[in-house]
GUZA-641181 format. One record per residue (C-alpha): residue number from 1; residue in one letter; chain; x, y, z. Coordinates in nm, 4 decimals. Example, Ala and Ser with C-alpha at 12.3 -4.5 7.8 and 13.67 -1.06 7.14 Angstrom:
<rs>
<r><i>1</i><aa>A</aa><ch>A</ch><px>1.2300</px><py>-0.4500</py><pz>0.7800</pz></r>
<r><i>2</i><aa>S</aa><ch>A</ch><px>1.3670</px><py>-0.1060</py><pz>0.7140</pz></r>
</rs>
This chain:
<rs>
<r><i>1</i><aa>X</aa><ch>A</ch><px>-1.7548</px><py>-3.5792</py><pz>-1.2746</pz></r>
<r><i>2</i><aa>X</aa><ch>A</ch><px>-1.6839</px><py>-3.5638</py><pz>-0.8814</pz></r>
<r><i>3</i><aa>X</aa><ch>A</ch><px>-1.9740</px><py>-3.4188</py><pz>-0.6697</pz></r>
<r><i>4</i><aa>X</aa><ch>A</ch><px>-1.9354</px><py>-3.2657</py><pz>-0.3495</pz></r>
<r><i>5</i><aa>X</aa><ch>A</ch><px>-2.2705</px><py>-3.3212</py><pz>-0.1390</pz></r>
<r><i>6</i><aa>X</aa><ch>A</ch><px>-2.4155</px><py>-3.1052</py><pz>0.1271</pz></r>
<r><i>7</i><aa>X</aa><ch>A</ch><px>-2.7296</px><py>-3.1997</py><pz>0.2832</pz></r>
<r><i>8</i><aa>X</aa><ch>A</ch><px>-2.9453</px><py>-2.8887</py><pz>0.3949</pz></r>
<r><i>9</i><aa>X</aa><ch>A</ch><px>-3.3067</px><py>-2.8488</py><pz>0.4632</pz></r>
<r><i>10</i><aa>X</aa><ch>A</ch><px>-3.5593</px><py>-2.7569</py><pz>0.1917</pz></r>
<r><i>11</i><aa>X</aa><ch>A</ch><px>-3.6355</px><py>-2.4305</py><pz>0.3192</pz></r>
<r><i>12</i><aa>X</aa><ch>A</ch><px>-3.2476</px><py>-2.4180</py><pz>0.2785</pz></r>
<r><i>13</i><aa>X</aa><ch>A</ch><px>-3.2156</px><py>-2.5379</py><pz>-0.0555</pz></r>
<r><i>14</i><aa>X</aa><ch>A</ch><px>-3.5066</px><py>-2.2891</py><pz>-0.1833</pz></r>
<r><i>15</i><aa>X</aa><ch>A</ch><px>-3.3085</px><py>-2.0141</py><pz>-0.0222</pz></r>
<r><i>16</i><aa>X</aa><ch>A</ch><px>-2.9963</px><py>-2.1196</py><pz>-0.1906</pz></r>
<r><i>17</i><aa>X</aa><ch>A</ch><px>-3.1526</px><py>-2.1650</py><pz>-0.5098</pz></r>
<r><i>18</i><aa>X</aa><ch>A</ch><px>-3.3251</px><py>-1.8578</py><pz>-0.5005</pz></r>
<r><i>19</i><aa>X</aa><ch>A</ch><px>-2.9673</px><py>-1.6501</py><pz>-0.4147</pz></r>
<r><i>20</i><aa>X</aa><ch>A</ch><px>-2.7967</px><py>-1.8487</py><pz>-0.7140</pz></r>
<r><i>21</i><aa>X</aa><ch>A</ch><px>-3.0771</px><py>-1.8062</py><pz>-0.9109</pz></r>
<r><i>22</i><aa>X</aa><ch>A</ch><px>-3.0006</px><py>-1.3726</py><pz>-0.7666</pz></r>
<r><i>23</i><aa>X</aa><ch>A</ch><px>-2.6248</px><py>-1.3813</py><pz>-0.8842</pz></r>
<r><i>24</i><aa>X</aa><ch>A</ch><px>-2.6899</px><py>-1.4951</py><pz>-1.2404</pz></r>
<r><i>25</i><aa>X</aa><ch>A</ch><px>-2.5552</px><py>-1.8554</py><pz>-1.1117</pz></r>
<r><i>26</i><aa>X</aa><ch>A</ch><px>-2.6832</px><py>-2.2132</py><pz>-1.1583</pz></r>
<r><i>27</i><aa>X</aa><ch>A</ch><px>-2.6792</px><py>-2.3824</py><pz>-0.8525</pz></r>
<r><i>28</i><aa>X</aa><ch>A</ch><px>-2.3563</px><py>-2.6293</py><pz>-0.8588</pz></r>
<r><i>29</i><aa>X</aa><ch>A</ch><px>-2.1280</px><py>-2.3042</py><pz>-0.9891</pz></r>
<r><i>30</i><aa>X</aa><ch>A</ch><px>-2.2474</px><py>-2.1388</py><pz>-0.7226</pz></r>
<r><i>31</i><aa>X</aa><ch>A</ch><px>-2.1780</px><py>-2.4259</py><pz>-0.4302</pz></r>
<r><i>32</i><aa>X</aa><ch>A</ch><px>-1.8395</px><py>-2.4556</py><pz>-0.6034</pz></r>
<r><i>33</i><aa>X</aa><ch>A</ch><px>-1.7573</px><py>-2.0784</py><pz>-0.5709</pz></r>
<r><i>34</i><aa>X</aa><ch>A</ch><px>-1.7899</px><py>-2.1316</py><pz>-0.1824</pz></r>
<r><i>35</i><aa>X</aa><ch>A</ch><px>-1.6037</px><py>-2.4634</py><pz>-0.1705</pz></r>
<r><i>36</i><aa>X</aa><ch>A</ch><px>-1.2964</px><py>-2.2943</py><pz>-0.3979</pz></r>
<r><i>37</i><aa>X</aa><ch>A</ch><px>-1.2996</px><py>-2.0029</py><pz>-0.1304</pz></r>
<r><i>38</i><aa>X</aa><ch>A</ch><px>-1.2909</px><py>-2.1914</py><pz>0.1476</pz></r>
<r><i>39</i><aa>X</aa><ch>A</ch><px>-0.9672</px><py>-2.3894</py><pz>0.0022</pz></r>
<r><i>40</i><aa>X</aa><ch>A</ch><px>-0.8154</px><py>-2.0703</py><pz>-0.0610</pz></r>
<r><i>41</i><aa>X</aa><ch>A</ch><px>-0.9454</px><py>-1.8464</py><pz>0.2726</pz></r>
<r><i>42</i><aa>X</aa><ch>A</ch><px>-1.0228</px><py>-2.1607</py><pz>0.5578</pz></r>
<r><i>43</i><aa>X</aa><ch>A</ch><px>-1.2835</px><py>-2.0545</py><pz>0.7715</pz></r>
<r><i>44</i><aa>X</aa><ch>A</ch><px>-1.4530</px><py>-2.4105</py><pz>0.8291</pz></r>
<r><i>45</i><aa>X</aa><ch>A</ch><px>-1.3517</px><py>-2.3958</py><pz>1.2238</pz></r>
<r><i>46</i><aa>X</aa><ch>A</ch><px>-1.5238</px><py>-2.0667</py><pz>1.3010</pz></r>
<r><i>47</i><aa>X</aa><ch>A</ch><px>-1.8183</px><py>-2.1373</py><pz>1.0697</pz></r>
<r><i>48</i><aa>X</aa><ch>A</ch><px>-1.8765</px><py>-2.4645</py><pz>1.2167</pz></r>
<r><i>49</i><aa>X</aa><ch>A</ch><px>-1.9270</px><py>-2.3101</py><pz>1.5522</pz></r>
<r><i>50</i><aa>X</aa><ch>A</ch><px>-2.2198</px><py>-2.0978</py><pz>1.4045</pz></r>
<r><i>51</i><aa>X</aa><ch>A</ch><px>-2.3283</px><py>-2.3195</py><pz>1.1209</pz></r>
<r><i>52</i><aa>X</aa><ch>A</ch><px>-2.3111</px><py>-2.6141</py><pz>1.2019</pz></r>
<r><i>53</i><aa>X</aa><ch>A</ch><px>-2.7403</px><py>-2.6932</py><pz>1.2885</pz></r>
<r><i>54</i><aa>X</aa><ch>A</ch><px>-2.9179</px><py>-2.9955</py><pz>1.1377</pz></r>
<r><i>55</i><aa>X</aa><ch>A</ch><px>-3.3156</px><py>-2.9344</py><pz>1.0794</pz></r>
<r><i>56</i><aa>X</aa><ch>A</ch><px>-3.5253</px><py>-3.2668</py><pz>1.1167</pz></r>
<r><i>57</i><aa>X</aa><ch>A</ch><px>-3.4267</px><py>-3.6028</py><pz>0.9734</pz></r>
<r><i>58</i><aa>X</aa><ch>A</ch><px>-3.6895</px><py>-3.6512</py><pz>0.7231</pz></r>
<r><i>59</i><aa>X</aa><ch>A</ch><px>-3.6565</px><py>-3.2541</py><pz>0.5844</pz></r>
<r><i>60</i><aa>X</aa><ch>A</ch><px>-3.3037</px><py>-3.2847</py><pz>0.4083</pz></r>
<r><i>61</i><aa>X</aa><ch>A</ch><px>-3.2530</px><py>-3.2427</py><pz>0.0497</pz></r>
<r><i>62</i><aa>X</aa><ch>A</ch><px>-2.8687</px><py>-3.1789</py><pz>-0.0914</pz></r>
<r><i>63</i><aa>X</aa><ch>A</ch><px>-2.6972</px><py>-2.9527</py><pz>-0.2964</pz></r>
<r><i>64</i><aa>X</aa><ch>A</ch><px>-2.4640</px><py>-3.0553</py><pz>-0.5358</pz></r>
<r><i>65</i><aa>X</aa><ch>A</ch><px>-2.1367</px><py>-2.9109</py><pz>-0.6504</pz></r>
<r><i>66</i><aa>X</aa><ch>A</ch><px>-1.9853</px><py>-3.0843</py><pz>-0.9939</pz></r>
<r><i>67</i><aa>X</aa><ch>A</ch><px>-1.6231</px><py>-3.0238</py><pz>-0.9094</pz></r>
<r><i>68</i><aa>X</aa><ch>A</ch><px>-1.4084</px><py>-3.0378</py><pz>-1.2545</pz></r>
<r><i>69</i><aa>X</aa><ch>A</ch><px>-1.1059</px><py>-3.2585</py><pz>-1.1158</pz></r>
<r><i>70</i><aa>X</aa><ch>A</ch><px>-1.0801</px><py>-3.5020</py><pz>-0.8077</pz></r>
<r><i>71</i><aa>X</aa><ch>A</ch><px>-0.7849</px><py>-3.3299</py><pz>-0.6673</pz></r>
<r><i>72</i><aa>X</aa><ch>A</ch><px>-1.0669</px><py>-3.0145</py><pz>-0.5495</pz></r>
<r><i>73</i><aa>X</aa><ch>A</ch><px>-1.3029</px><py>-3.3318</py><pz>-0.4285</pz></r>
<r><i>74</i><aa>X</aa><ch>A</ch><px>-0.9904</px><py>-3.5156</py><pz>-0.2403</pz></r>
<r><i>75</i><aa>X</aa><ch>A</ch><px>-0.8180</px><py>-3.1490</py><pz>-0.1454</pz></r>
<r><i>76</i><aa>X</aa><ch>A</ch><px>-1.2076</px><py>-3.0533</py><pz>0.0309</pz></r>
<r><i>77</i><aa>X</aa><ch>A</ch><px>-1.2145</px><py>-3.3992</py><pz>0.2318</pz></r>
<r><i>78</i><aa>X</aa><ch>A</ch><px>-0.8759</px><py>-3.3567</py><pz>0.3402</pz></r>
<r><i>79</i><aa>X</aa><ch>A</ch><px>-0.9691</px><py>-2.9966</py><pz>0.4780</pz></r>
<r><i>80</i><aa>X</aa><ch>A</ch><px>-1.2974</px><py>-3.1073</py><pz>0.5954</pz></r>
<r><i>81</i><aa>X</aa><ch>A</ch><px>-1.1274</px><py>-3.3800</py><pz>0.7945</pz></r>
<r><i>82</i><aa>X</aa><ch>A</ch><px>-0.8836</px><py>-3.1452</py><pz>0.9676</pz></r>
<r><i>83</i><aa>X</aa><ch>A</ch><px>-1.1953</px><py>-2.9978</py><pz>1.1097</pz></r>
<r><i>84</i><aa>X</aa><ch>A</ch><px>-1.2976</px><py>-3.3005</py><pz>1.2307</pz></r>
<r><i>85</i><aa>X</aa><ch>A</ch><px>-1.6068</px><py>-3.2910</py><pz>0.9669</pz></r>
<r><i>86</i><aa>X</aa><ch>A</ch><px>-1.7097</px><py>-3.5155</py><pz>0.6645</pz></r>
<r><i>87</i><aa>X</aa><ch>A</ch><px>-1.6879</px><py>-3.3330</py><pz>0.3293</pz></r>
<r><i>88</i><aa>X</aa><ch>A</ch><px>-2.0980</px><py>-3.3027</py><pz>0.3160</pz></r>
<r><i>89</i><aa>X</aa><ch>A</ch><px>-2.1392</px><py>-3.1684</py><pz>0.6499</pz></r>
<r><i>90</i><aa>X</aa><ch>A</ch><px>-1.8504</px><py>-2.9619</py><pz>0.6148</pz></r>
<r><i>91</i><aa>X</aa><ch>A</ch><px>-2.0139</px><py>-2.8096</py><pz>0.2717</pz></r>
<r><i>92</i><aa>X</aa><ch>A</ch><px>-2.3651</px><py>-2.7561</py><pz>0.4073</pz></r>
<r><i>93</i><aa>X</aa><ch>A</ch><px>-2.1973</px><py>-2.5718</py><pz>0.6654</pz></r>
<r><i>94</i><aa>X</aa><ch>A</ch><px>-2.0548</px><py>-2.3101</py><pz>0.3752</pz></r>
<r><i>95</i><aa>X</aa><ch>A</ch><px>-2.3769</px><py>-2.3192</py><pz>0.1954</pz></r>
<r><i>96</i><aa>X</aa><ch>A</ch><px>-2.5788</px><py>-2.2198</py><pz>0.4920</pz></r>
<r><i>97</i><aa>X</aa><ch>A</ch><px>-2.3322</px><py>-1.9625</py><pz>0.6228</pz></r>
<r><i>98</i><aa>X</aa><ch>A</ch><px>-2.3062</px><py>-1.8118</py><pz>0.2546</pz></r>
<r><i>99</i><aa>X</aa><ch>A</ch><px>-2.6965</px><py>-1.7932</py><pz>0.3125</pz></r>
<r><i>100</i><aa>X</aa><ch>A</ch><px>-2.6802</px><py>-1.5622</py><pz>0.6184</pz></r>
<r><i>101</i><aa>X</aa><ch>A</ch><px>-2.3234</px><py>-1.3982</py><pz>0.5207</pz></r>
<r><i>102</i><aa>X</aa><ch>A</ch><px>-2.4474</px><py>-1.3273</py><pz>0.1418</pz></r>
<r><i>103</i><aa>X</aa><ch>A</ch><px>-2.0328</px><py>-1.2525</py><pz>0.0504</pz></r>
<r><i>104</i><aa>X</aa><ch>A</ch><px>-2.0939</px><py>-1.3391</py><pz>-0.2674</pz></r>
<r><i>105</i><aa>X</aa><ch>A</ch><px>-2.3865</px><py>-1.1212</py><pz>-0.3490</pz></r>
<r><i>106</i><aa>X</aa><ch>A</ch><px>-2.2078</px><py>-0.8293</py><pz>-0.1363</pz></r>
<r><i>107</i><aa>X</aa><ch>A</ch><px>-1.8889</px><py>-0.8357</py><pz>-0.2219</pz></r>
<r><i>108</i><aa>X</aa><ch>A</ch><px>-1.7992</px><py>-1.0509</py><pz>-0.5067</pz></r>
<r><i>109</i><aa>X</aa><ch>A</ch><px>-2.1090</px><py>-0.9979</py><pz>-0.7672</pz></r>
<r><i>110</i><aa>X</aa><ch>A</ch><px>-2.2582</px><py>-0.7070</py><pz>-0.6190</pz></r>
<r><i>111</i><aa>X</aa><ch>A</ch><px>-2.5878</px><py>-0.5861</py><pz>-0.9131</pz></r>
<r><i>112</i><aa>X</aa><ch>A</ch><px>-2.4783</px><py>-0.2917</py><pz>-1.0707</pz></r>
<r><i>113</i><aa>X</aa><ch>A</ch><px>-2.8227</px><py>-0.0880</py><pz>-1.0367</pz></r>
<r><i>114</i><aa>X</aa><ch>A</ch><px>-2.7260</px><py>0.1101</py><pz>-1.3648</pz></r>
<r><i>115</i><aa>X</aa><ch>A</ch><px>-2.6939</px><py>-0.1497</py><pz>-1.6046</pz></r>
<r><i>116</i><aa>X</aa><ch>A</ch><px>-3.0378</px><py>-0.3854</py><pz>-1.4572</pz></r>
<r><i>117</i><aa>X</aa><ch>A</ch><px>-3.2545</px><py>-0.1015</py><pz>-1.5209</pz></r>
</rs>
């Protein structure tokens, strides 16, 4: 299966495990929710500009995202590329801005406080 890899800190990875883990999610469905939006609404340019921070060498772990065909793996290179970015550094970027941004959580899979009571 093609992966999609993006290298993130641990406190990072904790965090995004922990919001998956918030939205009912495993981790990879949730990392390949963000890269399937970002194919469909680009923001890659303007989230680099914020997003795009590296913590020290020796604290990286990655995040994973199983993509089902190779055409999503070669179509998020290709996009990554027009941003001048490799395909990992270009998804850490969305996993980290999804971590500030919460979109998903907000407005996508918002809890419905009625039915987790």
């Amino acid at each position: 299966m093609p992966q999609i890899l993006g290298y993130v800190t641990t406190g990072e990875r904790a965090a995004f495990d922990a919001y998956a883990l918030s939205l009912g999610l495993d981790v990879t469905a949730l990392a390949n929710l963000l890269i399937l939006r970002e194919l469909r609404a680009p923001r890659l340019p303007e989230l680099a500009a914020r997003y795009d921070t590296a913590g020290p060498a020796g604290d990286r772990t990655k995040i994973v995202a199983h993509t089902r065909t190779p055409e999503i793996k070669g179509l998020f290179a290709a996009h990554a590329a027009s941003a001048a970015l490799k395909p990992s550094r270009a998804a850490a970027i969305l996993f980290r801005a999804e971590l500030e941004e919460r979109w998903l959580g907000t407005h996508v899979l918002p809890v419905n406080r009625f039915d987790s009571l």
